[in-house]
DSSP file (Angstrom, degrees, kcal/mol; ACC not computed):
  #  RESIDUE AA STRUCTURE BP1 BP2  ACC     N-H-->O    O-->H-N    N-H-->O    O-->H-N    TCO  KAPPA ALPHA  PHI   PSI    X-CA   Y-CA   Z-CA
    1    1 A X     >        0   0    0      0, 0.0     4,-1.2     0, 0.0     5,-0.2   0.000 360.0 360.0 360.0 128.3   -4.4   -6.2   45.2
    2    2 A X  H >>  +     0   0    0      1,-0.2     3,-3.2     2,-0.2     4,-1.6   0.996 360.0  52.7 -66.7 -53.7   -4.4   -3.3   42.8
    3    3 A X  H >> S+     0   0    0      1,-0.3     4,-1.6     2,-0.2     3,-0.5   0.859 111.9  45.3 -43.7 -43.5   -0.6   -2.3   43.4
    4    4 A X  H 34 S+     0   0    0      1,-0.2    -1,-0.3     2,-0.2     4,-0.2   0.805 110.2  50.8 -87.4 -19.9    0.4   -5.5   42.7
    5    5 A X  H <X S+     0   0    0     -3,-3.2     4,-1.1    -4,-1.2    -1,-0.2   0.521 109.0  62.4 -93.8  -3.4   -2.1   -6.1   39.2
    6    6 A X  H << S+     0   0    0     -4,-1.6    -2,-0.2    -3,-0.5     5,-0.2   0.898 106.0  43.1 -79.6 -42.1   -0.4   -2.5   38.1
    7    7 A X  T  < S+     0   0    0     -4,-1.6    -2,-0.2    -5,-0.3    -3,-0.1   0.308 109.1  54.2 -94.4  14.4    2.8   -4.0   38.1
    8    8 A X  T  4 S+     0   0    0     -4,-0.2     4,-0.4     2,-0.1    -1,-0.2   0.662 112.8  42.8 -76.2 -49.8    2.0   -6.9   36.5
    9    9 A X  S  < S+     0   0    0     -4,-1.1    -2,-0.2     1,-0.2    43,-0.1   0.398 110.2  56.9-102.5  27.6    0.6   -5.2   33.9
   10   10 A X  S  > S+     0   0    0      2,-0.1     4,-1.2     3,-0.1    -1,-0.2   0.453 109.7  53.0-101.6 -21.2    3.8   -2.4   33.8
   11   11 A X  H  > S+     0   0    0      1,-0.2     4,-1.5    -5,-0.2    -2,-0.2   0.579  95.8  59.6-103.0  16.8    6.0   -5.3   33.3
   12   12 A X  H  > S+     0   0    0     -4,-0.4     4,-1.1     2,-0.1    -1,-0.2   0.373 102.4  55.3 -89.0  -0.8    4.4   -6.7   30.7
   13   13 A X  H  >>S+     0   0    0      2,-0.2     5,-2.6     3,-0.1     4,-0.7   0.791 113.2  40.9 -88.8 -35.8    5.1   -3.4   28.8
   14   14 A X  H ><5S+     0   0    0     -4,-1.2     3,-2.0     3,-0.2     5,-0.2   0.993 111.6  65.0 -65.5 -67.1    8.9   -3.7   29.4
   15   15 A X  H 3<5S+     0   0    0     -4,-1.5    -2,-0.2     1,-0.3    -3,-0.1   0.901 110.2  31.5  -0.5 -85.3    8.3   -7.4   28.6
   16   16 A X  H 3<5S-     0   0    0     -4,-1.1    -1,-0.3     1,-0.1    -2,-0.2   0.558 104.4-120.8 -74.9  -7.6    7.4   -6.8   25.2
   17   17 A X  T <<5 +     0   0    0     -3,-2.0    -3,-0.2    -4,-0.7     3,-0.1   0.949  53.6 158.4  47.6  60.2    9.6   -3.6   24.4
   18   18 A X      < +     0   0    0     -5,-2.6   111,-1.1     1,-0.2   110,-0.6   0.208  54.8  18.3 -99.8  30.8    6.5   -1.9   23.7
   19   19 A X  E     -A  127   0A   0     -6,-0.4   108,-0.2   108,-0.2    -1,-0.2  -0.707  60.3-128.4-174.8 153.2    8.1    1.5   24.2
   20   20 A X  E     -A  126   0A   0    106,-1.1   106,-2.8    -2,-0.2     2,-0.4  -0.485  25.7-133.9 -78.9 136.7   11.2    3.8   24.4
   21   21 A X  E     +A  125   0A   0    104,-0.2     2,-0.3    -2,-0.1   104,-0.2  -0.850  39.3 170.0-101.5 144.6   11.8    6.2   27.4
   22   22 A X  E     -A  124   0A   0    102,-1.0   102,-1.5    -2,-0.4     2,-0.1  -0.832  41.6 -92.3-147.9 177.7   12.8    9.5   25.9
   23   23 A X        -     0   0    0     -2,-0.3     2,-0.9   100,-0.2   100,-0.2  -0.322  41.9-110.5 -82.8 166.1   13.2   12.6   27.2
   24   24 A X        +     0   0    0     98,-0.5   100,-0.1     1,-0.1    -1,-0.0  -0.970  36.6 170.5 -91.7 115.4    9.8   15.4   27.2
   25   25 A X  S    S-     0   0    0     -2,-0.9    -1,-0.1    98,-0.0    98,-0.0   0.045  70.1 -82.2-100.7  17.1   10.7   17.7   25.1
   26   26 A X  S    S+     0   0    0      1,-0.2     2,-0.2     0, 0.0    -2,-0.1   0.793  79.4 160.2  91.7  25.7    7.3   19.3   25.1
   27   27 A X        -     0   0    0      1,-0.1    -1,-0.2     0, 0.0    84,-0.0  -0.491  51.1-102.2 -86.0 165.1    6.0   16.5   22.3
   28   28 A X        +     0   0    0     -2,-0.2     2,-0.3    82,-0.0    -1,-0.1  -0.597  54.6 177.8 -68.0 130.8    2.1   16.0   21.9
   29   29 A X        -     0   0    0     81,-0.1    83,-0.2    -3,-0.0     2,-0.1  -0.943  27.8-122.1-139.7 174.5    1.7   12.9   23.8
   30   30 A X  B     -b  112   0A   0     81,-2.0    83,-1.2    -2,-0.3     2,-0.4  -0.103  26.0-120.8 -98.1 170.6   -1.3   10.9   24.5
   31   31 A X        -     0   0    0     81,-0.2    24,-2.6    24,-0.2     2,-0.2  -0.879  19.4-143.8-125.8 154.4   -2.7   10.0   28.4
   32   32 A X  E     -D   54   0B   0     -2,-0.4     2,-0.3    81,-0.2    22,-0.2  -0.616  11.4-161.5-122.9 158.0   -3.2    6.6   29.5
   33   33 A X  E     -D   53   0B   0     20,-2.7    20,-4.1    -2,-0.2     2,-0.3  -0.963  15.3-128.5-168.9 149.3   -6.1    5.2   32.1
   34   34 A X  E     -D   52   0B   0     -2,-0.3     2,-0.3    18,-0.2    18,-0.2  -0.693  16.9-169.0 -97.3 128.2   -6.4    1.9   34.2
   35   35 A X  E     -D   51   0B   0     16,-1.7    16,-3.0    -2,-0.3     2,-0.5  -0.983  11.7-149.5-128.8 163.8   -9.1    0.1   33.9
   36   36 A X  E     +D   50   0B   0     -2,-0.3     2,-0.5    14,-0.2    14,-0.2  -0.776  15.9 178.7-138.0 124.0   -9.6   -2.7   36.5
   37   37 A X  E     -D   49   0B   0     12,-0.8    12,-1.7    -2,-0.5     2,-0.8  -0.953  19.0-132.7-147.9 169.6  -11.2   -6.0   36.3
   38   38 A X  E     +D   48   0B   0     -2,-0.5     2,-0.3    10,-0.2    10,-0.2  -0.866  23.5 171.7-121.2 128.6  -12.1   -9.1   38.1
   39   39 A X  E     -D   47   0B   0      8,-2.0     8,-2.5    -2,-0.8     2,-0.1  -0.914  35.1 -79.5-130.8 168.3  -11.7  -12.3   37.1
   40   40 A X        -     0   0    0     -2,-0.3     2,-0.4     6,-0.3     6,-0.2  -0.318  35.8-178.4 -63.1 128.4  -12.0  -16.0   38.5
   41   41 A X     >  -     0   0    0     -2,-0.1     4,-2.9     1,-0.0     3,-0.2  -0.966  26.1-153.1-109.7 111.2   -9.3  -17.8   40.5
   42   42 A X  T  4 S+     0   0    0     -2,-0.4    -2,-0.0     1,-0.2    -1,-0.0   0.685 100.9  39.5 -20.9 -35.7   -9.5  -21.2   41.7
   43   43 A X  T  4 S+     0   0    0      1,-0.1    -1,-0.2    -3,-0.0    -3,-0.0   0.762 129.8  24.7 -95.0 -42.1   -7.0  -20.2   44.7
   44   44 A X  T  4 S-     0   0    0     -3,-0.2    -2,-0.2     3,-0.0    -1,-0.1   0.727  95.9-122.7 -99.5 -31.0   -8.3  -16.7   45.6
   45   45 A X  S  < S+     0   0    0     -4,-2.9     2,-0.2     2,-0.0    -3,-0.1  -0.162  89.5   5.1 100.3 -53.6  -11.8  -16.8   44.4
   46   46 A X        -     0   0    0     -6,-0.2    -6,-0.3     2,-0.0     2,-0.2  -0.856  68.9-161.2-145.1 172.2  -11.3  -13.7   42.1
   47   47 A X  E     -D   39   0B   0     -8,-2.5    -8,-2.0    -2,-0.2     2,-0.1  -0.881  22.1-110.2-150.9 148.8   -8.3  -11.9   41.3
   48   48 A X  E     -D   38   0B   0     -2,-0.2     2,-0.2   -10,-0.2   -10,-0.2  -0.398  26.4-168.4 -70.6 152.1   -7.7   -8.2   39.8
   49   49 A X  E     -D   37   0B   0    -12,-1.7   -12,-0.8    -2,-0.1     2,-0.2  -0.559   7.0-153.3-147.0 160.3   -6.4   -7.8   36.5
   50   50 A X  E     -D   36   0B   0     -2,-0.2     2,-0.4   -14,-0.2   -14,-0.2  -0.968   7.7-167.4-154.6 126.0   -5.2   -4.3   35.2
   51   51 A X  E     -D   35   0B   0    -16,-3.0   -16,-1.7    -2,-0.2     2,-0.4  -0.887  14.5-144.6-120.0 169.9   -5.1   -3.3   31.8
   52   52 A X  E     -D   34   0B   0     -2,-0.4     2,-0.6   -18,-0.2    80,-0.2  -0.985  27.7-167.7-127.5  98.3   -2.9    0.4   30.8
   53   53 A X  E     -D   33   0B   0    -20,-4.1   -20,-2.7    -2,-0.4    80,-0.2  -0.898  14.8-138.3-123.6 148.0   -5.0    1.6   28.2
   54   54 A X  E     -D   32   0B   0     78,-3.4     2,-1.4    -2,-0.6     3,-0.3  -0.338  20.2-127.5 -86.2 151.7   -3.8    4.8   25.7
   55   55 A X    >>  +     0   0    0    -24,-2.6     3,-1.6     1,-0.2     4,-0.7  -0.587  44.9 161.7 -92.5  87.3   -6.6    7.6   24.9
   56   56 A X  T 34  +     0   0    0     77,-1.9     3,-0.4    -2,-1.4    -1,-0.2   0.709  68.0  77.1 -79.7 -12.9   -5.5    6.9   21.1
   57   57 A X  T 34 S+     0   0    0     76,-0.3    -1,-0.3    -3,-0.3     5,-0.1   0.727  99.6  48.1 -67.1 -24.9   -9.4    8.9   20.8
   58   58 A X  T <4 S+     0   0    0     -3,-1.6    -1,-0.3   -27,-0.2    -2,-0.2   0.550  83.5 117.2 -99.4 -31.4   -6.9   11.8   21.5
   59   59 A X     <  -     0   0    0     -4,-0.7     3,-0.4    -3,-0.4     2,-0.3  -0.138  70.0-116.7 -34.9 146.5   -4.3   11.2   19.1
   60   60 A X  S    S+     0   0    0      1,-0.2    -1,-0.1     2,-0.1    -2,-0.1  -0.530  90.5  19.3-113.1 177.7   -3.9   13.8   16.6
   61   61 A X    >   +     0   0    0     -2,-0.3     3,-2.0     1,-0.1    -1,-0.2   0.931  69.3 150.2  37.4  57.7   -4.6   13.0   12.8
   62   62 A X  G >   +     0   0    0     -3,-0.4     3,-0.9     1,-0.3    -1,-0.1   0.524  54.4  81.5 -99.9  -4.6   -6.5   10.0   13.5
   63   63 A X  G 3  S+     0   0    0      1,-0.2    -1,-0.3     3,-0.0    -2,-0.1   0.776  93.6  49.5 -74.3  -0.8   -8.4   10.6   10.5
   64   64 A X  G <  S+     0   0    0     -3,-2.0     2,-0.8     1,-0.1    -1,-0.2   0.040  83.3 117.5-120.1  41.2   -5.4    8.9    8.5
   65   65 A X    <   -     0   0    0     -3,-0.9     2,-0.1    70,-0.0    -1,-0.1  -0.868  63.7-142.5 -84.1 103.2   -5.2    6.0   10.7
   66   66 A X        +     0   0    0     -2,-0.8    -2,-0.1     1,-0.2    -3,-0.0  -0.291  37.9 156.4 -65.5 108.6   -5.8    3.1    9.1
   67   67 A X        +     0   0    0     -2,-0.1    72,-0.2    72,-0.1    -1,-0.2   0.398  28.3 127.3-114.2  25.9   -7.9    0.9   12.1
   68   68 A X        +     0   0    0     70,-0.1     2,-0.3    71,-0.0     0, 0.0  -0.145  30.5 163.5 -74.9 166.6   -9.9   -1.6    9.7
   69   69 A X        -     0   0    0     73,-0.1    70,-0.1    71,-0.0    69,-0.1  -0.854  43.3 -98.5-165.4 150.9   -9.2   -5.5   11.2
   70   70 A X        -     0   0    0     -2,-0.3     2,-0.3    69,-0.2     0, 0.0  -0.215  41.0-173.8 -71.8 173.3  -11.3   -8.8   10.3
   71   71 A X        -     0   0    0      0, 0.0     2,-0.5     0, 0.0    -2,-0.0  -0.975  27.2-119.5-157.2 150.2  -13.7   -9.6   12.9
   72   72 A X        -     0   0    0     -2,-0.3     2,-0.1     4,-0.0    -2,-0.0  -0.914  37.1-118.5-120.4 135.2  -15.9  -12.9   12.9
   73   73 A X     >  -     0   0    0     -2,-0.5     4,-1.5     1,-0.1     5,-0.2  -0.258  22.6-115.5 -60.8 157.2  -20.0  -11.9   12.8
   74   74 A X  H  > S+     0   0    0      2,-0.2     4,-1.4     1,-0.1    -1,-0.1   0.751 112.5  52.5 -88.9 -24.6  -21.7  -12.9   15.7
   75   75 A X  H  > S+     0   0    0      1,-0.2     4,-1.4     2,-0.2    -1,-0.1   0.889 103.0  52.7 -80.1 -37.8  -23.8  -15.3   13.3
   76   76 A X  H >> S+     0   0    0      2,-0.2     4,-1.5     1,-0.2     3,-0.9   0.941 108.4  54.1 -70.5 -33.3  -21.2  -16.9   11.6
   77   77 A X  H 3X S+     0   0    0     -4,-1.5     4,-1.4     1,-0.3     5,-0.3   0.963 107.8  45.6 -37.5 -60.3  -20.0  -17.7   14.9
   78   78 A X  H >X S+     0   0    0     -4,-1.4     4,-2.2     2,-0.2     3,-1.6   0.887 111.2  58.5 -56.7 -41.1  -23.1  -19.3   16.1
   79   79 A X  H <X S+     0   0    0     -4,-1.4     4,-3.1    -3,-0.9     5,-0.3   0.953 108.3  43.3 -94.8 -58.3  -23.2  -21.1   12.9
   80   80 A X  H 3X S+     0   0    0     -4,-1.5     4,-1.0     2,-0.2    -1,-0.3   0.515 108.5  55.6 -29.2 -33.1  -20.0  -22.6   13.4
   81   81 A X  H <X S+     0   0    0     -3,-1.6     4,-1.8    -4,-1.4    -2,-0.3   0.827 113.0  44.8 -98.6 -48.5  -20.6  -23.5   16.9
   82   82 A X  H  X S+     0   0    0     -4,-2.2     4,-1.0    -5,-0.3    -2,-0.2   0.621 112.7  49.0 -60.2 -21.0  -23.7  -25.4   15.7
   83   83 A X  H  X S+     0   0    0     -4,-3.1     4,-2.4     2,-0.2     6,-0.3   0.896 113.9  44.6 -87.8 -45.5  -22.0  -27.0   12.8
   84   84 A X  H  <>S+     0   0    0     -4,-1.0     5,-2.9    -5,-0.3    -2,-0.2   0.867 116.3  51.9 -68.3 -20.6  -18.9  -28.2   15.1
   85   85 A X  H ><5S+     0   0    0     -4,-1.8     3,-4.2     3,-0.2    -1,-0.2   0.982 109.5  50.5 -46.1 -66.6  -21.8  -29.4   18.0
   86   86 A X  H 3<5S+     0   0    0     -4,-1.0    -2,-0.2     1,-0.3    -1,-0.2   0.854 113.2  42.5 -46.4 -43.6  -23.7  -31.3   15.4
   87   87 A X  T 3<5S-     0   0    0     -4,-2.4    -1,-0.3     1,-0.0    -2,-0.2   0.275 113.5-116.4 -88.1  18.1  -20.8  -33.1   14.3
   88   88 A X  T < 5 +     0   0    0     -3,-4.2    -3,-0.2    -5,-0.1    -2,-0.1   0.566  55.9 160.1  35.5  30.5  -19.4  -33.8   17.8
   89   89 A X      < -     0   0    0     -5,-2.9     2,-0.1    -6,-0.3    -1,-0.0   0.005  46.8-106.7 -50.5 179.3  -16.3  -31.8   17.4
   90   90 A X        -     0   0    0      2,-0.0     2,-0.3     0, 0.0    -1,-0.1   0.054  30.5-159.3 -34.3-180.0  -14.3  -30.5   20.3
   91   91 A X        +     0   0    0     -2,-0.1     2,-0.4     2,-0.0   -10,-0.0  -0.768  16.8 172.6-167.7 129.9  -14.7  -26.6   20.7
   92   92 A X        -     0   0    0     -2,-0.3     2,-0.4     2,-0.0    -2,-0.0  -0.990  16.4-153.6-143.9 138.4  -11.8  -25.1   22.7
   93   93 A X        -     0   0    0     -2,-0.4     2,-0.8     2,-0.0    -2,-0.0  -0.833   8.8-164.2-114.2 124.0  -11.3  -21.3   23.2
   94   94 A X        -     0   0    0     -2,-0.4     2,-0.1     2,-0.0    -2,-0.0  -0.777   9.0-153.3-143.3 141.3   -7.7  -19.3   23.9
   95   95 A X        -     0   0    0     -2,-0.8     2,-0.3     1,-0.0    -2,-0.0  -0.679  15.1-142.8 -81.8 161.4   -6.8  -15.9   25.1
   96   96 A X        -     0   0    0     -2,-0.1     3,-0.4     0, 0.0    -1,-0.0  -0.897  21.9-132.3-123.5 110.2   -3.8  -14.6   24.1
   97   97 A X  S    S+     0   0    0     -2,-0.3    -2,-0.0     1,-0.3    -3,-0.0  -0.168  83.2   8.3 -88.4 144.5   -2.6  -12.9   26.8
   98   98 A X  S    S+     0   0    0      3,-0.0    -1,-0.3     4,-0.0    -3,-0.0   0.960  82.5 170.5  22.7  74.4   -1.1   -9.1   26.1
   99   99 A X  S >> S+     0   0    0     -3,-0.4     3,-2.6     2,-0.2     4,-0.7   0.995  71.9  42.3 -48.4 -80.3   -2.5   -9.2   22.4
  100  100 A X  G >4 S+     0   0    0      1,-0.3     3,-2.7     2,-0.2    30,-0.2   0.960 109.8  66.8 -65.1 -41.9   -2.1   -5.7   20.9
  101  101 A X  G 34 S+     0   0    0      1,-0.3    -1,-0.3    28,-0.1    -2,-0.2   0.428 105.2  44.0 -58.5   3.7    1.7   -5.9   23.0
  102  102 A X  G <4 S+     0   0    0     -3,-2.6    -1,-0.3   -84,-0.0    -2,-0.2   0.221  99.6 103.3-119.4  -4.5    2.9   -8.7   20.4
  103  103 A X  S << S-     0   0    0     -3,-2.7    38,-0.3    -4,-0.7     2,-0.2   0.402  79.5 -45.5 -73.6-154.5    1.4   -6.9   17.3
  104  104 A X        -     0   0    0     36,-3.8    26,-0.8    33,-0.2    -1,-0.1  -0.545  59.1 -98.1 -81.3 151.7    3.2   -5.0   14.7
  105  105 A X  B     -E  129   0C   0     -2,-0.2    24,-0.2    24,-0.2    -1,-0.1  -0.324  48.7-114.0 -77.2 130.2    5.6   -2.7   15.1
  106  106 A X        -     0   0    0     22,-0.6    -1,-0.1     1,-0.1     4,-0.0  -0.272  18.1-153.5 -56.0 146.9    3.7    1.1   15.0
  107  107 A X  S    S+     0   0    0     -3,-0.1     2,-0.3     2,-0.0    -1,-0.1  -0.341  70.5  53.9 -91.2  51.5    4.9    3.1   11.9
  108  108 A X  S    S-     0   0    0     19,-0.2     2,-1.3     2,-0.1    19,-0.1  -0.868  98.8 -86.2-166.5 137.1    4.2    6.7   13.4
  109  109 A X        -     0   0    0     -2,-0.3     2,-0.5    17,-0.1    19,-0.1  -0.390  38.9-175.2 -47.8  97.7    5.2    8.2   16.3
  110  110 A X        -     0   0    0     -2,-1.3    17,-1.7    17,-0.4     2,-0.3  -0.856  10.8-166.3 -89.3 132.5    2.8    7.5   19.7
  111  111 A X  E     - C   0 126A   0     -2,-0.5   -81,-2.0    15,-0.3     2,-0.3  -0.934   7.0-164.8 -98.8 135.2    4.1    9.6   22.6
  112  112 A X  E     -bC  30 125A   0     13,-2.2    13,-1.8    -2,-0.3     2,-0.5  -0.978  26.3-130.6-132.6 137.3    2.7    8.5   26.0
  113  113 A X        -     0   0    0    -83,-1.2     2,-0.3    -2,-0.3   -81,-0.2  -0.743  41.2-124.8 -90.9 136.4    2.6   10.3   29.2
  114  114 A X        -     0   0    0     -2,-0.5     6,-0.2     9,-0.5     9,-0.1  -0.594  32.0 -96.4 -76.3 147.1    3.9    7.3   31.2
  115  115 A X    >   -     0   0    0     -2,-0.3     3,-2.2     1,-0.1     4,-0.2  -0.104  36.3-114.7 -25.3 131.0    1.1    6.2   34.8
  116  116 A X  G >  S+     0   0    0      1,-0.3     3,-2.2     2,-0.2     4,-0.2   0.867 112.9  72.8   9.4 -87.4    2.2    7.5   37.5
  117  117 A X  G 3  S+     0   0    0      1,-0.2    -1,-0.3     2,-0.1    -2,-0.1   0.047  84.0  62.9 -73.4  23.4    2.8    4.5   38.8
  118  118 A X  G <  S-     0   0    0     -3,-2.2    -1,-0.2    -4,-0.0    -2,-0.2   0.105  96.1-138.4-104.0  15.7    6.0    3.8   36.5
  119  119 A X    <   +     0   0    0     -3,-2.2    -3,-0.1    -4,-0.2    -2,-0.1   0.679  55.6 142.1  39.2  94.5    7.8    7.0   38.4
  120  120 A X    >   -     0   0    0     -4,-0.2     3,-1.2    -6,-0.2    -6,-0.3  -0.334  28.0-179.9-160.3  58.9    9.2    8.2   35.2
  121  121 A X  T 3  S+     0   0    0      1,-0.4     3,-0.1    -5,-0.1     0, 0.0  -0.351  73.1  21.6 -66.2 153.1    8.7   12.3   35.9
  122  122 A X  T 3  S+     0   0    0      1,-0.2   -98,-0.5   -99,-0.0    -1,-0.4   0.540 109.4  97.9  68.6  26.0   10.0   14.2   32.8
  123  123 A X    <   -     0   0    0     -3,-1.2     2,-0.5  -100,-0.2    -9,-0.5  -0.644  50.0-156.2-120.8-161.8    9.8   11.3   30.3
  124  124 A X  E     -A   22   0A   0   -102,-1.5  -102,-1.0    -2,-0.3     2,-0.7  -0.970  20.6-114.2-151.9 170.5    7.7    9.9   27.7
  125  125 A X  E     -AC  21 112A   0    -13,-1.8   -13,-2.2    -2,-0.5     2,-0.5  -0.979  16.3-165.2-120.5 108.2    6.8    6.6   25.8
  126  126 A X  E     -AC  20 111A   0   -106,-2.8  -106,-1.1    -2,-0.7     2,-0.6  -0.835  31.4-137.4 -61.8 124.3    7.7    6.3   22.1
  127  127 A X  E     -A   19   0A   0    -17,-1.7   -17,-0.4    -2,-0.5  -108,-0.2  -0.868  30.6-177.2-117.2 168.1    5.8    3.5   21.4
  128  128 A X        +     0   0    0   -110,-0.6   -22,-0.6    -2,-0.6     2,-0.3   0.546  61.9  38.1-115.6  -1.7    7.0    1.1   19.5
  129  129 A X  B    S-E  105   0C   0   -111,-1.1   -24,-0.2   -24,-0.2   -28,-0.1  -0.986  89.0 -82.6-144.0 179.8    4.0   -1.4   19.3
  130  130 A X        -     0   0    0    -26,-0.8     2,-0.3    -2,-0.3   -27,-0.2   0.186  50.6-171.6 -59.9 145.9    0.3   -1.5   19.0
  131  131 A X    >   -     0   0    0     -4,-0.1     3,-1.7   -30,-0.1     6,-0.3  -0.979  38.2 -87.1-153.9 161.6   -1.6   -1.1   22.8
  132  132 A X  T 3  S+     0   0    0     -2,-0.3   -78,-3.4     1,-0.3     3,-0.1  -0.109 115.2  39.6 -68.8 147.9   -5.1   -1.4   23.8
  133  133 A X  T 3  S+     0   0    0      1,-0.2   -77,-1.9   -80,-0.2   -76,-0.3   0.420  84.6 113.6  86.0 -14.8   -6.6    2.0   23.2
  134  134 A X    <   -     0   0    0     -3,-1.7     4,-0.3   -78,-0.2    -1,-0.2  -0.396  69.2-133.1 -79.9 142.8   -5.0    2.7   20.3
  135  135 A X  S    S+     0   0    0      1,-0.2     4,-0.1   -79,-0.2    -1,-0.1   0.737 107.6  36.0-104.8  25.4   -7.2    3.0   17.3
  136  136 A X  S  > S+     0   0    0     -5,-0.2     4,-1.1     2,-0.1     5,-0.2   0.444  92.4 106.2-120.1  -9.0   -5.2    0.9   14.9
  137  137 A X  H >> S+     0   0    0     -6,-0.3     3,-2.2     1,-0.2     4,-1.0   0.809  82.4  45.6 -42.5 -85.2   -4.0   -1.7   18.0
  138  138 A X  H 3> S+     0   0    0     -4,-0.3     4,-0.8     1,-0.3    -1,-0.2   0.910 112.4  55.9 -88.9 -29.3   -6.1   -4.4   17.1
  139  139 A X  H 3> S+     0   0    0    -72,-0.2     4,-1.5     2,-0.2    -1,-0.3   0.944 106.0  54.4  -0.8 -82.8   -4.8   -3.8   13.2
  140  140 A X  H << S+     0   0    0     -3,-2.2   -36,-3.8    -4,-1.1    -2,-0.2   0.564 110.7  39.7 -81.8 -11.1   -1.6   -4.1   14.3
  141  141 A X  H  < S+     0   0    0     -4,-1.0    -1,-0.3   -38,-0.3     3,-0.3   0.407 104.1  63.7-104.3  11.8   -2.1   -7.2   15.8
  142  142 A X  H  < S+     0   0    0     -4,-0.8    -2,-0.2    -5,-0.4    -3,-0.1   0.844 108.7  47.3 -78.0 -44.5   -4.3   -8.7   13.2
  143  143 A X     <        0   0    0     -4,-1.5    -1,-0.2     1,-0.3    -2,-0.1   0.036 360.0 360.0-104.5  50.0   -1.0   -8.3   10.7
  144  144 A X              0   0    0     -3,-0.3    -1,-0.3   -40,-0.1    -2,-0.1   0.157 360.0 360.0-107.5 360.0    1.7   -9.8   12.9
């Protein structure tokens, strides 16, 4: 049910105190878009997921945003997977579920026009950590 995976994933934003309601005072702020996916449920068969993601591509001065973050090569991976195979290791995988909403706290002002769907007419989002869309988000959760 979409309504209900929107407000999963509006109270993971509260959850995490990843932003301040402020007033609009006419600041540049950023727009947000839903993007919608399906994933496996045991119970249901699938279930919709919702992620809130900012157009940080719209952010202004983004040439002095620092977005570098390590990243594992797709070869060393494979190499890795083959070495722990060989040796019979385990191999276990984990999501960490809202990632960029645990990172570091931003140092710059993000203004966000909040969805719709958190009925917050004449306000904004400071935000106050790293979010998917952003182009330093997975940065900022690389150094927390």
């Amino acid at each position: 049910d979409t309504e209900e995976a929107i407000r999963q994933e509006l109270k993971k934003f509260e959850d995490f105190s990843a932003f301040k309601l402020v007033d609009d005072e006419g600041q540049y702020a950023i727009k947000t878009r839903w993007v919608f996916t399906e994933h496996e449920d045991e119970s249901k068969g699938y279930k919709l997921k919702s992620r809130l993601c900012m157009r940080g591509d719209t952010e202004e001065n983004i040439d002095h945003i620092r977005a570098d973050s390590p990243t594992t090569h797709k070869d060393s991976l494979k190499l890795a997977l083959s070495i722990a195979a060989n040796e019979g290791f385990d191999i276990t995988s984990a999501d960490i579920k809202s990632a960029f909403l645990q990172g570091k706290t931003l140092d710059r002002e993000v203004y966000v026009i909040p969805p719709a769907e958190a009925n917050q007419k004449g306000k904004l989002w400071l935000l106050q950590k790293g979010a998917y869309g952003l182009l330093d988000g997975s940065r900022l959760f690389y150094l927390q």
